[in-house]
Residue frames as a rotation matrix with the C-alpha (Angstrom) as fourth column:
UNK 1
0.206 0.605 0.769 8.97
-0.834 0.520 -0.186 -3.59
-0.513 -0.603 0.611 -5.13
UNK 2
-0.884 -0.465 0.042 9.96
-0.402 0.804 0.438 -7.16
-0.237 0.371 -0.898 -6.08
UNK 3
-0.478 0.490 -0.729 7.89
-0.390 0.625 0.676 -9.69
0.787 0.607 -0.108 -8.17
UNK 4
-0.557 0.481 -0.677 6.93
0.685 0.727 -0.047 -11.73
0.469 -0.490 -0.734 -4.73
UNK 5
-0.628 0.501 -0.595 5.67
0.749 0.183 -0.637 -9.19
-0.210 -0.846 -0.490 -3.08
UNK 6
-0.507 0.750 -0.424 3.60
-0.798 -0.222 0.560 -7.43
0.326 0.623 0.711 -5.62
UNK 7
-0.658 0.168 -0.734 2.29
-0.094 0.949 0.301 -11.04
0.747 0.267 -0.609 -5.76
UNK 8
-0.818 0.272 -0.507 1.67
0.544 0.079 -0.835 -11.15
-0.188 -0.959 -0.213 -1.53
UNK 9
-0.969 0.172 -0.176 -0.09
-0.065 -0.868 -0.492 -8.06
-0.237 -0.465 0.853 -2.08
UNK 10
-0.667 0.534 -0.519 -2.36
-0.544 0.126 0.829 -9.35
0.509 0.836 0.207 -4.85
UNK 11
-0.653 0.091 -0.752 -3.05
0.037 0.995 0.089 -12.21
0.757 0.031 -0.653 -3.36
UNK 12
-0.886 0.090 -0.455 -3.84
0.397 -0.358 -0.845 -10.59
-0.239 -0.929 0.282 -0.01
UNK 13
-0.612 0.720 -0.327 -6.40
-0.791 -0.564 0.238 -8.03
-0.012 0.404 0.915 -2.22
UNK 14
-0.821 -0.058 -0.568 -7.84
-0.455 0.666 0.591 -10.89
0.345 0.743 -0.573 -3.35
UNK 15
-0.600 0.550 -0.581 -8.78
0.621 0.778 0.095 -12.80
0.505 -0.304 -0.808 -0.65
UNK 16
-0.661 0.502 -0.557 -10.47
0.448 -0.332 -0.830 -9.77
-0.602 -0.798 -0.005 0.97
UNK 17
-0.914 0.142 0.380 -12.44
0.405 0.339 0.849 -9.32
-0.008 0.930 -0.367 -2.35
UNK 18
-0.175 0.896 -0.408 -15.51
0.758 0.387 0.525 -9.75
0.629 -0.217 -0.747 -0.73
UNK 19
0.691 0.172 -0.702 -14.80
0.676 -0.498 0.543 -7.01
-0.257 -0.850 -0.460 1.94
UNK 20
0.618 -0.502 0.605 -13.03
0.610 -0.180 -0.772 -4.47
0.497 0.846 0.195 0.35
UNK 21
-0.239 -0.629 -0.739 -9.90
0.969 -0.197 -0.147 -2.35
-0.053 -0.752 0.657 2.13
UNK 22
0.946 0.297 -0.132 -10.23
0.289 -0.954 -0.080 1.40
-0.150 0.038 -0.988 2.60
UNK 23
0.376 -0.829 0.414 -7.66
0.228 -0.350 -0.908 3.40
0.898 0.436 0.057 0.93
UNK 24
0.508 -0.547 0.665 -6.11
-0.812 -0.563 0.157 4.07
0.288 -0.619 -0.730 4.15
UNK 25
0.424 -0.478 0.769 -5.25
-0.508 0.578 0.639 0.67
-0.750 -0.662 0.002 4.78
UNK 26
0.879 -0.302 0.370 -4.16
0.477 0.519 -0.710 -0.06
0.022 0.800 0.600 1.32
UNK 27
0.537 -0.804 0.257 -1.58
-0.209 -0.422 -0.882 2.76
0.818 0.420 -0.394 1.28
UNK 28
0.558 -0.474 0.681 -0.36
-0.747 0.069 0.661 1.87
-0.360 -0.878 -0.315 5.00
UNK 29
0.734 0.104 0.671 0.15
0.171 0.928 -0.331 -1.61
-0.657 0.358 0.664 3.29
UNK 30
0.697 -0.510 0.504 1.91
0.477 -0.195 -0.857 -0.37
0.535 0.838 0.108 0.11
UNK 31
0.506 -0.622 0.598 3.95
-0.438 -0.782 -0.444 2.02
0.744 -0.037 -0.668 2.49
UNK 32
0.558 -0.313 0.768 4.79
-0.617 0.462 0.637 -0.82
-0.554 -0.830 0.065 4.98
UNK 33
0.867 -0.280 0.411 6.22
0.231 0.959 0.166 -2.93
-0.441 -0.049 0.896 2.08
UNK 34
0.446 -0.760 0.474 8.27
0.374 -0.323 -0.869 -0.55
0.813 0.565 0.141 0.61
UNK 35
0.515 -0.344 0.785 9.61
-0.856 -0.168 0.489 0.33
-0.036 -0.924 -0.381 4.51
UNK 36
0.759 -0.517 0.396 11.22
0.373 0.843 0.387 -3.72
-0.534 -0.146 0.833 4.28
UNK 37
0.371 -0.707 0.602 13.36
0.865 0.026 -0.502 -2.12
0.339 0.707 0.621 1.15
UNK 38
-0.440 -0.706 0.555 14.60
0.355 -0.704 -0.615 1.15
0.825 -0.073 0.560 2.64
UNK 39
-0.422 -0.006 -0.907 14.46
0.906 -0.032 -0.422 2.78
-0.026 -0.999 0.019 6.14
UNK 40
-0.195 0.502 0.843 11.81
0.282 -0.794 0.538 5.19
0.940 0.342 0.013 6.62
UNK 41
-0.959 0.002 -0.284 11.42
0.279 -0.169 -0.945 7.44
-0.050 -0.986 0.162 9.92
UNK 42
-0.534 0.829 -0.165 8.04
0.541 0.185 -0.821 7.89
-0.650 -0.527 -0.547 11.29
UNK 43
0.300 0.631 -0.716 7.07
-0.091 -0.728 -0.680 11.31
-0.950 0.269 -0.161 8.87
UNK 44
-0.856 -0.373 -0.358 8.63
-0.488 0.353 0.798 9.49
-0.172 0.858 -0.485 5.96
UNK 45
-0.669 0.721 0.177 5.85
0.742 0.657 0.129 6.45
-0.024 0.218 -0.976 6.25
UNK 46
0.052 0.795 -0.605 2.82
0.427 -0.565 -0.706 9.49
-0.903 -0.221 -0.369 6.87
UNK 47
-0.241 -0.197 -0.950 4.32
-0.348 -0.896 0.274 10.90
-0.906 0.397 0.147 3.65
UNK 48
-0.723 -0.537 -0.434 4.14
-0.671 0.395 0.628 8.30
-0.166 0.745 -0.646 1.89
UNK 49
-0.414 0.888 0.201 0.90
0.775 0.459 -0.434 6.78
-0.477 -0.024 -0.878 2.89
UNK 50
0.123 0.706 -0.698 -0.52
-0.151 -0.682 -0.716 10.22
-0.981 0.194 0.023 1.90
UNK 51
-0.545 -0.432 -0.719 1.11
-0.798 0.004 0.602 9.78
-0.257 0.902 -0.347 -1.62
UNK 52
-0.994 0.075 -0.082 -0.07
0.034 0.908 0.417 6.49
0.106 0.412 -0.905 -1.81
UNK 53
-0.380 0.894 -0.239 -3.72
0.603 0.043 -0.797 7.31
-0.701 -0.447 -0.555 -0.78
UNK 54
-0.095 -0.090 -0.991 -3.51
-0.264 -0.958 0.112 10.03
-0.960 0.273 0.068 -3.13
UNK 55
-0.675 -0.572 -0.465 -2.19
-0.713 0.345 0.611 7.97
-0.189 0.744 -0.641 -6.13
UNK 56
-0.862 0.473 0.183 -5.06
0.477 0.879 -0.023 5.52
-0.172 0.067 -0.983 -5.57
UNK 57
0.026 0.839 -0.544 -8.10
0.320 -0.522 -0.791 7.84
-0.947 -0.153 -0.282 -5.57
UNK 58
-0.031 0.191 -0.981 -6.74
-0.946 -0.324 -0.034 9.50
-0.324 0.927 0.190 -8.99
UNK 59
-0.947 -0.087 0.309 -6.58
0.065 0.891 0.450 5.68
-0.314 0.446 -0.838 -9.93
UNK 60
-0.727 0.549 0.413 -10.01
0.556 0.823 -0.116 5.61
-0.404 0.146 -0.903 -9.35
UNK 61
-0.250 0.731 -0.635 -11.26
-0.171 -0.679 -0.714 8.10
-0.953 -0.070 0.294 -11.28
């Protein structure tokens, strides 16, 4: 993931502060921006949101 759009993402978090995202739409997110950097078919992204949904929850323990 590149410097700007780590950044985008931040920024994005940020402004929804107030209304936090549900971990499903964070990892869709995280798996939509790494989809710009390499081609992912349909049960690639689903894998990879789970990972990412996954990876956040142990975050928040």
């Amino acid at each position: 993931m590149t410097a700007a759009m780590f950044q985008a993402m931040r920024d994005a978090l940020a402004e929804q502060k107030q209304n936090p995202l549900p971990i499903d739409d964070v990892a869709a997110m995280v798996a939509g921006q790494i989809g710009q950097l390499t081609l992912m078919d349909e049960e690639t992204v689903e894998l990879f949101q789970q990972f990412a949904k996954k990876m956040i929850e142990q975050a928040g323990k």
